[in-house]
Chimera marker file (.cmm) of the C-alpha trace (Angstrom):
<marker_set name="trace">
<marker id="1" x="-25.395" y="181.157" z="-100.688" r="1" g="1" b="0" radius="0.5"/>
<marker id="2" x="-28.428" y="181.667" z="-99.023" r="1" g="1" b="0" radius="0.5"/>
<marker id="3" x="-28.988" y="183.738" z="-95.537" r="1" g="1" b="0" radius="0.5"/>
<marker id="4" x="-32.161" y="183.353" z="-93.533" r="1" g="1" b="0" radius="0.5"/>
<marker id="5" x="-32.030" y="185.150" z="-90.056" r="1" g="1" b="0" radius="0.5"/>
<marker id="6" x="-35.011" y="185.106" z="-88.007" r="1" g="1" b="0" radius="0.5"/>
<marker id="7" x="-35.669" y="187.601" z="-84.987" r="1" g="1" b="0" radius="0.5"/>
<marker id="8" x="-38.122" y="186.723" z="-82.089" r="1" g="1" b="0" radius="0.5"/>
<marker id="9" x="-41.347" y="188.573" z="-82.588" r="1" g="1" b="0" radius="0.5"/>
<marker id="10" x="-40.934" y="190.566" z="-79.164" r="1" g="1" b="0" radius="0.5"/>
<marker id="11" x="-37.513" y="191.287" z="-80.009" r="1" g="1" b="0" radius="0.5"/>
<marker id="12" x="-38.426" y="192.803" z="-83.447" r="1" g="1" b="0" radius="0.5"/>
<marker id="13" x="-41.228" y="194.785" z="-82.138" r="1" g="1" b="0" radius="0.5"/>
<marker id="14" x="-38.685" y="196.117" z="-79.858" r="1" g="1" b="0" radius="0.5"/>
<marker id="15" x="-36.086" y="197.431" z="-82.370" r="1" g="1" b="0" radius="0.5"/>
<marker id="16" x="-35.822" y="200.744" z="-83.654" r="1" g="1" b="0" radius="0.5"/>
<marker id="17" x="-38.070" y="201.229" z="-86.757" r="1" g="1" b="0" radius="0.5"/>
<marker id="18" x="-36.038" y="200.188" z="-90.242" r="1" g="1" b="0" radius="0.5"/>
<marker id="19" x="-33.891" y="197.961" z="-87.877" r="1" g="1" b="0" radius="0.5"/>
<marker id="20" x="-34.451" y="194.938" z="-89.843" r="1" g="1" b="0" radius="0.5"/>
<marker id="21" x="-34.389" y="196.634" z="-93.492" r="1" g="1" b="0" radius="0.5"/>
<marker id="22" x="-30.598" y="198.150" z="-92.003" r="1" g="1" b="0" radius="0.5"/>
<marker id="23" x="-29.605" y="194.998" z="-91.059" r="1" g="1" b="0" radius="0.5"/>
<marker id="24" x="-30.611" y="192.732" z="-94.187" r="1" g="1" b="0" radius="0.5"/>
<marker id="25" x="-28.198" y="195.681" z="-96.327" r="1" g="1" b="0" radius="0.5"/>
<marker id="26" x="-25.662" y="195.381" z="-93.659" r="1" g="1" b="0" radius="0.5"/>
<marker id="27" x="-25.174" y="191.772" z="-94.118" r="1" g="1" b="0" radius="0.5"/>
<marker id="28" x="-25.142" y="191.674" z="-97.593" r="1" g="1" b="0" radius="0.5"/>
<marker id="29" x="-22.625" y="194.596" z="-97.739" r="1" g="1" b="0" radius="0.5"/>
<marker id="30" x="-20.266" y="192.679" z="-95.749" r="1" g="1" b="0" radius="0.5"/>
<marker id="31" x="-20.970" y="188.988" z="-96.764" r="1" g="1" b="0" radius="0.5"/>
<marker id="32" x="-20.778" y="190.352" z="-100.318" r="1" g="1" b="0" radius="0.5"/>
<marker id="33" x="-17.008" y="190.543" z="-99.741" r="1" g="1" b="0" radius="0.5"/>
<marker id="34" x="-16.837" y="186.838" z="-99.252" r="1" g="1" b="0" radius="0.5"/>
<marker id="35" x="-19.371" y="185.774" z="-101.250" r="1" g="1" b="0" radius="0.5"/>
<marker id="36" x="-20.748" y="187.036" z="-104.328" r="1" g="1" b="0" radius="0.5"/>
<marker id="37" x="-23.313" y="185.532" z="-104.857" r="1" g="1" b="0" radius="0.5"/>
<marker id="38" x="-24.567" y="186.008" z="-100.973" r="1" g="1" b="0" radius="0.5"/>
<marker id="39" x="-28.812" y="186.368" z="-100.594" r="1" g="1" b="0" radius="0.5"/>
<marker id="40" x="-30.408" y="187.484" z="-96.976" r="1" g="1" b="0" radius="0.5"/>
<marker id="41" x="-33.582" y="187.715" z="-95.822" r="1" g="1" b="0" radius="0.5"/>
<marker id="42" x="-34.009" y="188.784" z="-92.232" r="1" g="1" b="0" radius="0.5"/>
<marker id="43" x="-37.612" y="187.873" z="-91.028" r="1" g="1" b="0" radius="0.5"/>
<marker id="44" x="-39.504" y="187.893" z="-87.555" r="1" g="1" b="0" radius="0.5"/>
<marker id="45" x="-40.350" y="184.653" z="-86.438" r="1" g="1" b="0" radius="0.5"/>
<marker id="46" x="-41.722" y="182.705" z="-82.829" r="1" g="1" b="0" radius="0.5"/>
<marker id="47" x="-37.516" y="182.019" z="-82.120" r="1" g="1" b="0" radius="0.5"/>
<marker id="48" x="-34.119" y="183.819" z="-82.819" r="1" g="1" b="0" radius="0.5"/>
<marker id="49" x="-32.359" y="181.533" z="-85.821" r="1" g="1" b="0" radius="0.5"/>
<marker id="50" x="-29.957" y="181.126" z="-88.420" r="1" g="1" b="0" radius="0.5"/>
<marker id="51" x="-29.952" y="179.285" z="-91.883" r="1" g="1" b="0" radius="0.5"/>
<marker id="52" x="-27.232" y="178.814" z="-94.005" r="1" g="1" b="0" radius="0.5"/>
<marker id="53" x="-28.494" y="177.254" z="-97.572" r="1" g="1" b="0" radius="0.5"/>
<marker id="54" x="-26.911" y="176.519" z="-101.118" r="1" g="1" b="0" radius="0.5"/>
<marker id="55" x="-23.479" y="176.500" z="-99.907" r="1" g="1" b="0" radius="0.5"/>
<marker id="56" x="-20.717" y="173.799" z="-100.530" r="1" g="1" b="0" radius="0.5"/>
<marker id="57" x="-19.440" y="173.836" z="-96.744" r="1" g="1" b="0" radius="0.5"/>
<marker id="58" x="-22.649" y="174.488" z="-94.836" r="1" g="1" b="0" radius="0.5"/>
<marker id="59" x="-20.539" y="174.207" z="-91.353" r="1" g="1" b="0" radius="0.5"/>
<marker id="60" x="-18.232" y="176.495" z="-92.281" r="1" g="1" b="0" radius="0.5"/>
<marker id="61" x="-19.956" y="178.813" z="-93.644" r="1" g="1" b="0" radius="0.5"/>
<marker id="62" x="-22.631" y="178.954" z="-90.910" r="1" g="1" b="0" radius="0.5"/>
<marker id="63" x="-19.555" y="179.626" z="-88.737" r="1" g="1" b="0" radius="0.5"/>
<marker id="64" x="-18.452" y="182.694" z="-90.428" r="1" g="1" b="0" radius="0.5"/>
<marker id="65" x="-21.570" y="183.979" z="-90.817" r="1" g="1" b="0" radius="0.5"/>
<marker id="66" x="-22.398" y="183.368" z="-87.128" r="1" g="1" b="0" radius="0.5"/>
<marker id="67" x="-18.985" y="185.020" z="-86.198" r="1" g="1" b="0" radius="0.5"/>
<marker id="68" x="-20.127" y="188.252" z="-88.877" r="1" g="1" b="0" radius="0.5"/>
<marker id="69" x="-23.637" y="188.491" z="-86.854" r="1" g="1" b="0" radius="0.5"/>
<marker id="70" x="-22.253" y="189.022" z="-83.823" r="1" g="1" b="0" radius="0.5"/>
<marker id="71" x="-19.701" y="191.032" z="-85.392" r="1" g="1" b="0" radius="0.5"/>
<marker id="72" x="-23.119" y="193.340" z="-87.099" r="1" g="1" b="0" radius="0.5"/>
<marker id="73" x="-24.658" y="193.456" z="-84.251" r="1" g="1" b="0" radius="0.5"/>
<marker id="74" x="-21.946" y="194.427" z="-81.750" r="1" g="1" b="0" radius="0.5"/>
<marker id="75" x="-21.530" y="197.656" z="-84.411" r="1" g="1" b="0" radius="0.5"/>
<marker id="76" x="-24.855" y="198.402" z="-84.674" r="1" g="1" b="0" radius="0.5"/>
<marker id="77" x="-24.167" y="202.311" z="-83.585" r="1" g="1" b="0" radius="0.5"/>
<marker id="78" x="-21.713" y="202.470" z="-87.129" r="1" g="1" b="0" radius="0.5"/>
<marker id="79" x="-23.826" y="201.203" z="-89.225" r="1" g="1" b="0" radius="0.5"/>
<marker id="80" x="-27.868" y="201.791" z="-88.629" r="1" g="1" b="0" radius="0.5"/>
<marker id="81" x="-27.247" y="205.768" z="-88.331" r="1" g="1" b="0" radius="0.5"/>
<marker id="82" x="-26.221" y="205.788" z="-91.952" r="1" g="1" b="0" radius="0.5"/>
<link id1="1" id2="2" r="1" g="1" b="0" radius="0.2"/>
<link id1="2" id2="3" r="1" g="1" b="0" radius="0.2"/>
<link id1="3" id2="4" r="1" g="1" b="0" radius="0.2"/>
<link id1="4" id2="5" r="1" g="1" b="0" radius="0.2"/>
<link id1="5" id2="6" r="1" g="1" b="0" radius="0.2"/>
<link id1="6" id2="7" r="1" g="1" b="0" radius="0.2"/>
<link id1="7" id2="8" r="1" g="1" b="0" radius="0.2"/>
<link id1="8" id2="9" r="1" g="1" b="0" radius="0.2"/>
<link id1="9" id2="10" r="1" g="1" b="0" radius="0.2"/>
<link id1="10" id2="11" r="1" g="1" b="0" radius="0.2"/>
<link id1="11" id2="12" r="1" g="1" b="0" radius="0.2"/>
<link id1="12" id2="13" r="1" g="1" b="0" radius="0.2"/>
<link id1="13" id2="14" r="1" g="1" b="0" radius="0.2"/>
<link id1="14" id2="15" r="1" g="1" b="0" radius="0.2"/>
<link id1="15" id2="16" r="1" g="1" b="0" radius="0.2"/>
<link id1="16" id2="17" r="1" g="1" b="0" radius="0.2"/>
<link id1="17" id2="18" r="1" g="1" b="0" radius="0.2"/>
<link id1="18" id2="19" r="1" g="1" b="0" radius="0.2"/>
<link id1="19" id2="20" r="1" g="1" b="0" radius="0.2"/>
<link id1="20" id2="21" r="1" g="1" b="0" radius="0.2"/>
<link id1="21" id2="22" r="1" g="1" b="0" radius="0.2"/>
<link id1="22" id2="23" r="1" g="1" b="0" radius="0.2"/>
<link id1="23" id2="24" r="1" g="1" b="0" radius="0.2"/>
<link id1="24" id2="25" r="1" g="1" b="0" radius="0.2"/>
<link id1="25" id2="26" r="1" g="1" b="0" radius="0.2"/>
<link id1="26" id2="27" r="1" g="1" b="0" radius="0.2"/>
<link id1="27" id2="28" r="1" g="1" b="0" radius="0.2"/>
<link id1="28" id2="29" r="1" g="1" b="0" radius="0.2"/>
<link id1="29" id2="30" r="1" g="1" b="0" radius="0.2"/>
<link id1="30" id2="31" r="1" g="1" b="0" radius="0.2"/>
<link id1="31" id2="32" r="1" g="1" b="0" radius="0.2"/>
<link id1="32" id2="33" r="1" g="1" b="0" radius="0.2"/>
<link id1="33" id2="34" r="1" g="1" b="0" radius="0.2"/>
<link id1="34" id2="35" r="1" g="1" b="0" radius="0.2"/>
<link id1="35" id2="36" r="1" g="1" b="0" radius="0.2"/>
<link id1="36" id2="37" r="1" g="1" b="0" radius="0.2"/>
<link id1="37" id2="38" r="1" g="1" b="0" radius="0.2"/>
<link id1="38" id2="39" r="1" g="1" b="0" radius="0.2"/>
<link id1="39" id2="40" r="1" g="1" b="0" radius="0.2"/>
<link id1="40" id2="41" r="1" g="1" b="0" radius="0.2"/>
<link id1="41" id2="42" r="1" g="1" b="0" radius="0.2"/>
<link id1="42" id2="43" r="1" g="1" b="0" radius="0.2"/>
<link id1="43" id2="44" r="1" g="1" b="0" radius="0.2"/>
<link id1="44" id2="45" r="1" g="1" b="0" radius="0.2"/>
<link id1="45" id2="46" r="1" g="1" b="0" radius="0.2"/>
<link id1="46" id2="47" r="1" g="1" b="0" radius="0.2"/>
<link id1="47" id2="48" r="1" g="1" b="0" radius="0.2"/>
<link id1="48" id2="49" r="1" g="1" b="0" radius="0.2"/>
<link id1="49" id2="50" r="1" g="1" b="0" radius="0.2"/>
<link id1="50" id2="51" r="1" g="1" b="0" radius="0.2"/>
<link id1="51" id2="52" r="1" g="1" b="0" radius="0.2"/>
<link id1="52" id2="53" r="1" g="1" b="0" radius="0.2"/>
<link id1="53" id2="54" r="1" g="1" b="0" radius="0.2"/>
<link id1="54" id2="55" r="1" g="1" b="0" radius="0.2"/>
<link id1="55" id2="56" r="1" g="1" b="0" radius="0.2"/>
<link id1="56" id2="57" r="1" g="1" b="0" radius="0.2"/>
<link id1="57" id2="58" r="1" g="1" b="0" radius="0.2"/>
<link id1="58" id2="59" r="1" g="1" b="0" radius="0.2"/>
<link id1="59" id2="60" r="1" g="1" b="0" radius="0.2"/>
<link id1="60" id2="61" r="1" g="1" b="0" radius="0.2"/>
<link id1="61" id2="62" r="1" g="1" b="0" radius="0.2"/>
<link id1="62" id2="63" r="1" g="1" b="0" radius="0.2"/>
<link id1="63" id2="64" r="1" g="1" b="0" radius="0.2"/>
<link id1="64" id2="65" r="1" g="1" b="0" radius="0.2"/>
<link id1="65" id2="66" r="1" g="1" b="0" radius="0.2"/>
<link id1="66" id2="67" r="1" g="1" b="0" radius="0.2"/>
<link id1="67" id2="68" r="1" g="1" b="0" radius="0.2"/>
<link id1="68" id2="69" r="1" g="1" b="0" radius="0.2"/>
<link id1="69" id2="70" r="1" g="1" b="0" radius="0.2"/>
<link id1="70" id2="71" r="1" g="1" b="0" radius="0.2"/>
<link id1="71" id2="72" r="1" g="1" b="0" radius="0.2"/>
<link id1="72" id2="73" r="1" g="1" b="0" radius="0.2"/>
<link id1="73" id2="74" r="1" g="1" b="0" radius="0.2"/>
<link id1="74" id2="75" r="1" g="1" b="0" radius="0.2"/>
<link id1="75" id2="76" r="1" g="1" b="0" radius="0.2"/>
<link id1="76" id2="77" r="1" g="1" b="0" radius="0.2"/>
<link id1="77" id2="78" r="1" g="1" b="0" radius="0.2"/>
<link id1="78" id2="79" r="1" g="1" b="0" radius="0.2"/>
<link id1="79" id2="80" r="1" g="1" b="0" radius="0.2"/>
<link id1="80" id2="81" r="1" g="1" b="0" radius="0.2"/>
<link id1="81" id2="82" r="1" g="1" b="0" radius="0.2"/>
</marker_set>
């Protein structure tokens, strides 16, 4: 399965500096456990969006990983400091 995430320009440049690289290892720690064969790329782009690619139940799967985003992101504080 494939991950893209993509984070509004203005909110990138507003992110702490190795936000993105932090996050793209966070997501793969934790999708990892569900996946094994889980790729992510988090890039900047013009809008905020998610992709889920080469999976066998792309709803379902776009719903977990929606549900583990907010999940990341509500636990930043854990997880960037390290």
């Amino acid at each position: 399965m494939r991950v893209e995430i993509s984070i509004a320009r203005e909110k990138a440049k507003a992110m702490p500096k190795g936000s993105i690289e932090a996050l793209t290892q966070e997501m793969i720690k934790r999708l990892s456990a569900r996946y094994e064969d889980a790729e992510v790329i988090v890039k900047t782009a013009s809008n905020d969006g998610l992709s889920v690619l080469r999976s066998a139940d792309k709803e379902g799967d776009k719903e977990y990983v929606q549900e583990l985003l907010q999940e990341v992101w509500e636990s930043a504080d854990d997880w960037f400091s390290r």
